[in-house]
C-alpha positions as CSV (number, residue, x, y, z in Angstrom):
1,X,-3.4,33.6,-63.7
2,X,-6.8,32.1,-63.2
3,X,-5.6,29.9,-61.1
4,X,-3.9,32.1,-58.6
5,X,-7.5,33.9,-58.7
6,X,-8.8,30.8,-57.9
7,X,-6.8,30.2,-54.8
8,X,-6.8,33.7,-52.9
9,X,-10.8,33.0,-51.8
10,X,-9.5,29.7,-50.0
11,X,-6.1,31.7,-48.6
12,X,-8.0,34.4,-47.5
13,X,-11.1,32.2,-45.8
14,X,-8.1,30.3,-43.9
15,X,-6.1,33.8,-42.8
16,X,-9.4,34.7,-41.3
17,X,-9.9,31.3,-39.5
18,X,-6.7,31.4,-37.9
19,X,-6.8,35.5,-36.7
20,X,-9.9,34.1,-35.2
21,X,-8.7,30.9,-33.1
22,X,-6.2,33.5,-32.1
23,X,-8.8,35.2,-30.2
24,X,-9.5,31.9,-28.0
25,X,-8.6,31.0,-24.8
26,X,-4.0,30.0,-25.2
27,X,-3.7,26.4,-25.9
28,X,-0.7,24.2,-24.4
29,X,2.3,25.1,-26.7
30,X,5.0,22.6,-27.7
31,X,7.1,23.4,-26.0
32,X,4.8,22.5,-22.7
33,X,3.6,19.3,-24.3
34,X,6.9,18.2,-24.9
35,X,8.1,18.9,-21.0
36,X,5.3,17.1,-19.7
37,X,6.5,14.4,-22.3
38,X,10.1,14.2,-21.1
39,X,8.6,14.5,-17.4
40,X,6.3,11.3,-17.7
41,X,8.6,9.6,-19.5
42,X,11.2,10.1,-16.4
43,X,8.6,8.5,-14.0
44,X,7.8,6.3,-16.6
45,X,11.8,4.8,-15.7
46,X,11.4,4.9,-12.2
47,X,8.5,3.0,-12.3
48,X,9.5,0.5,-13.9
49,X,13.1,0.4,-12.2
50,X,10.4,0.3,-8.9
51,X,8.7,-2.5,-10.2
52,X,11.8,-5.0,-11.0
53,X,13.1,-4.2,-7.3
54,X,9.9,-5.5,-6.0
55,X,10.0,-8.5,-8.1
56,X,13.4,-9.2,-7.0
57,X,12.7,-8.9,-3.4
58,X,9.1,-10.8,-3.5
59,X,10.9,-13.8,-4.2
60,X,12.8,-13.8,-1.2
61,X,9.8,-12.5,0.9
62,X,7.5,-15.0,-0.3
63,X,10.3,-18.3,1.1
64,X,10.3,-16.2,4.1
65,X,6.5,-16.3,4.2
66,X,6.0,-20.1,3.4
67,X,8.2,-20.7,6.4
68,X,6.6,-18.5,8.6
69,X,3.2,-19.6,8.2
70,X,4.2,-22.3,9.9
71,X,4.5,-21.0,13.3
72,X,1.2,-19.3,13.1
73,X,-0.7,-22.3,12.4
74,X,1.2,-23.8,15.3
75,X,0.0,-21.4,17.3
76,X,-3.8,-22.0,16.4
77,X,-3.6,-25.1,16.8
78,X,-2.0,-24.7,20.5
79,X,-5.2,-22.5,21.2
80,X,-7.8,-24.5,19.4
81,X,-6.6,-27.7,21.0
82,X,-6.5,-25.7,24.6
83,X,-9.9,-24.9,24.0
84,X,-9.4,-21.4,25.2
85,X,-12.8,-19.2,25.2
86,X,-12.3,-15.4,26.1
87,X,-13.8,-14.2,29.2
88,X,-16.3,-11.8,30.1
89,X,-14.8,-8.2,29.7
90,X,-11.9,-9.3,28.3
91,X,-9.5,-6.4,27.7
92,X,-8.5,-6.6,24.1
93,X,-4.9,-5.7,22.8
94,X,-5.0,-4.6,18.8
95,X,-1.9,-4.8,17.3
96,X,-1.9,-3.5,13.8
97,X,1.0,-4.7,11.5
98,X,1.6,-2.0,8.5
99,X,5.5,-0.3,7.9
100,X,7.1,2.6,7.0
101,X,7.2,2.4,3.3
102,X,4.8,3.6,0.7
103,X,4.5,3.4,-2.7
104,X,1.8,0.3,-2.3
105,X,-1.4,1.1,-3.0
106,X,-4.2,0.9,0.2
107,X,-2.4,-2.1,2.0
108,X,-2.2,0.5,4.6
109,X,-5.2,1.6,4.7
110,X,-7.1,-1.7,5.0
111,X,-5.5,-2.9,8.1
112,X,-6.4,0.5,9.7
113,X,-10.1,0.9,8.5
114,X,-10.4,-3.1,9.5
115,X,-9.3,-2.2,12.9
116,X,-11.3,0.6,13.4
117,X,-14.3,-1.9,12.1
118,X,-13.1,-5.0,14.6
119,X,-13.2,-1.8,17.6
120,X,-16.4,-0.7,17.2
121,X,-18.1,-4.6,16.9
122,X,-16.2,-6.0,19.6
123,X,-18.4,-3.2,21.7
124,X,-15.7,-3.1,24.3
125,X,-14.6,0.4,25.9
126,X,-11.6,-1.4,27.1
127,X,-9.6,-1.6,23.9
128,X,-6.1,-0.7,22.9
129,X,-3.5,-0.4,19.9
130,X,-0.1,-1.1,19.0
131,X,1.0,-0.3,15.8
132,X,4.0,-1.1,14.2
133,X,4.8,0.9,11.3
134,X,4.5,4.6,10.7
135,X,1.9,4.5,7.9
136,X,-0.7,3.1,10.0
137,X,0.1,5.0,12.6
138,X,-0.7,8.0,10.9
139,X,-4.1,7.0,10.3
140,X,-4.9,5.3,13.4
141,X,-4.0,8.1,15.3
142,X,-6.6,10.6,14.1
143,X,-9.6,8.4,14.4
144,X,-8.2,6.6,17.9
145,X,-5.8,9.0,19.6
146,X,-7.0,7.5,23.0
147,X,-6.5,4.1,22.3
148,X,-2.5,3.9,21.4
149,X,-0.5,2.6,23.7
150,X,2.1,1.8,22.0
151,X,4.0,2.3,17.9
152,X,7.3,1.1,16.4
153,X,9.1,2.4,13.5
154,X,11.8,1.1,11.3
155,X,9.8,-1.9,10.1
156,X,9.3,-3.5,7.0
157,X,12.6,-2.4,5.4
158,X,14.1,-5.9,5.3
159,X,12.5,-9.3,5.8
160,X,11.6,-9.5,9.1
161,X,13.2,-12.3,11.4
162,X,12.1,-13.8,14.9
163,X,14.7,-11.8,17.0
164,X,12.6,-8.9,15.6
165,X,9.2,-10.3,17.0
166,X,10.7,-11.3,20.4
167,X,11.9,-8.1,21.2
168,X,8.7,-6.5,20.1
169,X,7.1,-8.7,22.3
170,X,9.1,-8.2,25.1
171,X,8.5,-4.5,24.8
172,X,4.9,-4.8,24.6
173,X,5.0,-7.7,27.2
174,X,7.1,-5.2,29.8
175,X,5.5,-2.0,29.2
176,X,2.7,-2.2,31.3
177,X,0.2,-2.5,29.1
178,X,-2.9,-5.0,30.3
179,X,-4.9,-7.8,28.2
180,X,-6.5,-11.3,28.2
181,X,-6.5,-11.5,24.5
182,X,-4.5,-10.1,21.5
183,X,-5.7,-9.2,18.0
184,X,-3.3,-9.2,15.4
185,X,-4.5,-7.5,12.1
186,X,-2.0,-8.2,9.3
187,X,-2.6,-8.5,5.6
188,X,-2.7,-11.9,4.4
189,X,-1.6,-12.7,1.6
190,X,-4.1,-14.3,-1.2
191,X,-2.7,-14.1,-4.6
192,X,0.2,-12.6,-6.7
193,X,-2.6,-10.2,-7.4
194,X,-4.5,-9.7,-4.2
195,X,-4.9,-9.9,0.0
196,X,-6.6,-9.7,2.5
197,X,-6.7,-8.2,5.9
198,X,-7.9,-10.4,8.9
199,X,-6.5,-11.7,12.0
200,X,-4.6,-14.1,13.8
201,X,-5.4,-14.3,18.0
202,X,-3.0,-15.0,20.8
203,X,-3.7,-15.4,24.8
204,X,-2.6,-14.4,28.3
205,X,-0.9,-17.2,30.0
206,X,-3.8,-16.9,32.3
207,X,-6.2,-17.0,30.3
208,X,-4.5,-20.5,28.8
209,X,-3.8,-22.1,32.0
210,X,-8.1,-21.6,32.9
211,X,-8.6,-23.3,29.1
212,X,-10.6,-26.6,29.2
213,X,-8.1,-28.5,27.3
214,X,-5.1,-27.1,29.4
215,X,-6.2,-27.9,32.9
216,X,-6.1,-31.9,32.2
217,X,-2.4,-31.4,32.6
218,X,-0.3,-30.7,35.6
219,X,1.4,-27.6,34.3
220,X,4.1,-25.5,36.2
221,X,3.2,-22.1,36.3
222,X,6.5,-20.6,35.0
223,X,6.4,-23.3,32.2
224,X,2.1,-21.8,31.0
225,X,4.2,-18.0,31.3
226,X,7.0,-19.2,28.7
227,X,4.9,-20.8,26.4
228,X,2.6,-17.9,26.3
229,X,5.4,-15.6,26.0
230,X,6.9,-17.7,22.8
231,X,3.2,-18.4,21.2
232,X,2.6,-14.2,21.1
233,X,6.6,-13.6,19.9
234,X,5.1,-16.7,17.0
235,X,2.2,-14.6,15.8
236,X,3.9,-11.3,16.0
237,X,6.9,-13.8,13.5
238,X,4.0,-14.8,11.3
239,X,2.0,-11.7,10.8
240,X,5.1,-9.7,10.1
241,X,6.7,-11.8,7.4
242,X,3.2,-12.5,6.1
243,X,2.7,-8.7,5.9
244,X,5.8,-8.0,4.5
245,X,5.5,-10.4,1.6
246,X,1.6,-8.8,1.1
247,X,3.3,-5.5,0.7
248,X,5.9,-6.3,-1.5
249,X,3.3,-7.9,-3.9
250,X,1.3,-5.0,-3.6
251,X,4.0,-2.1,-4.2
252,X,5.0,-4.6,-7.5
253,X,1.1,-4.6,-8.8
254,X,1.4,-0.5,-7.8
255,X,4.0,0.1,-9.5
256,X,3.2,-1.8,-12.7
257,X,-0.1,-0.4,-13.1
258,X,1.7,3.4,-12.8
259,X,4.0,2.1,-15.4
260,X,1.2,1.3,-17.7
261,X,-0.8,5.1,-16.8
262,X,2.8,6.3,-17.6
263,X,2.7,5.0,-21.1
264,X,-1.0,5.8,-21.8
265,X,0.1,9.3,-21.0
266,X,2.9,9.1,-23.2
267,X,1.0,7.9,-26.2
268,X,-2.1,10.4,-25.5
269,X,1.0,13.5,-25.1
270,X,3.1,11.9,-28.6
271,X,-0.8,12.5,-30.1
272,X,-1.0,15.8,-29.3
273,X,2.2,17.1,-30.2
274,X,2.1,15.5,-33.9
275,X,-1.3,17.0,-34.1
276,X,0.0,20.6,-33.2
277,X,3.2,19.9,-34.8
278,X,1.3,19.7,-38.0
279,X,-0.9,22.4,-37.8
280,X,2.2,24.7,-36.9
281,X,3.5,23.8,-40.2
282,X,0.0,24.4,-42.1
283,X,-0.2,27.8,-40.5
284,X,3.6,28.2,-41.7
285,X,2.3,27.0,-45.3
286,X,-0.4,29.2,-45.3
287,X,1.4,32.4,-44.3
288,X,4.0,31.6,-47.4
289,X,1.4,31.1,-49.7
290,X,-0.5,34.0,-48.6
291,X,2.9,36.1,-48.8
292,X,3.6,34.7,-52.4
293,X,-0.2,35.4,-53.5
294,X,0.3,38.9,-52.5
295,X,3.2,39.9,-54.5
């Protein structure tokens, strides 16, 4: 008997704490706790499944890359051996190389925001941009509606090959557009865990027949227009593949990283519903005792 004296104080203090948390502002129940649960865990999965995808197809992308490289550094060492200086007022050609897929962090958005930079140094009111892939077109065209010329879709969904840079050339070659020089702004690729964005120039065959270097040979002038034609369809090669392999890496760091937030969440959500799992069955405990006390 004294003891069940003894305990009514300590029932009673407790009733009156929990009719008074009642009176604060409605907490997530379990029920909500545990749909969020099954909801992260879901894009936990997909994340993951994301992930091994792009780990599959960087391997591929990366051999694709190793060989491509090749015909860019062929085709500065064509220029730097021409000795080819830009002249005065040259009209510059930007051409930005992004895709259509997302999903891969701000690869995106760095070749845009370093085109917008390269614009405004290069000082010249005479500029203008291609841009293949939709994501950077998106961008590009609120900050420089003026300035696109010209935008292709439908890239970066496979690896890309050369037939896909010469006829990319060859549109942007016969659609009227005029330039001396061209600026190719591509992400380069760095590390498994990193790029870069920079650039990778090609010429006019005029402005390569007037080099230093290429006027000690007798050159036809059909022959200067083919080689130019096939050095620009070379960079557009090497920048794509290059590009491609960048954003591979970069959607596989993107998606690993979300797969780890995933399972922070999950841990953090597991917390709270054992914590207000237990006190649900405290609060059950306490209105039994409190019944039992009261008969």
């Amino acid at each position: 008997m004294l003891r069940a004296v003894a305990a009514r104080p300590a029932i009673k203090q407790a009733a009156a704490a929990r009719s008074f948390s009642s009176t604060a502002p409605a907490q997530e129940t379990l029920r909500e706790i545990e749909q969020r649960l099954k909801s992260v865990k879901n894009i936990e999965k997909i994340t993951k499944s994301m992930k091994m995808i792009a780990s599959t197809k960087l391997t591929k992308a990366q051999r694709a890359m190793n060989t491509a490289i090749i015909y860019g550094k062929t085709n500065n060492e064509l220029f730097e051996q021409s000795q080819i200086k830009s002249p005065e007022n040259a009209k510059s050609l930007w051409i930005v190389v992004s895709s259509d897929s997302g999903l891969c962090g701000g690869i995106h958005s760095s070749v845009s925001k370093y085109t917008k930079r390269g614009i405004a140094e290069d000082g010249s009111e005479d500029n203008q941009i291609v841009i293949l892939g939709d994501r950077a077109r998106n961008q590009l065209q609120r900050s420089n509606p003026s300035d696109v010329k010209l935008s292709f879709n439908q890239i970066g969904k496979q690896v890309p090959t050369f037939a896909d840079a010469a006829g990319i050339a060859d549109t942007i070659l016969t659609s009227g557009v005029e330039f001396d020089q061209v600026n190719l702004v591509y992400n380069q690729y760095t590390s498994q865990i990193g790029y870069d964005a920079g650039t990778l120039k090609a010429y006019t065959d005029k402005v390569l027949s007037e080099s230093e270097g290429f006027k000690s040979y007798e050159q036809e002038e059909e022959a200067t227009k083919d080689l130019a034609q096939f050095s620009f369809a070379n960079a557009i090669y090497a920048t794509l593949v290059e590009g491609h392999a960048s954003e591979i890496n970069a959607r596989r760091n993107a998606m690993d990283n979300a797969s780890k937030n995933a399972g922070e969440m999950i841990n953090t959500l597991n917390l709270k519903y054992n914590r207000g799992r237990q006190a649900q069955i405290t609060n059950e405990l306490i209105d039994i005792i409190t019944g039992a006390s009261s008969l």
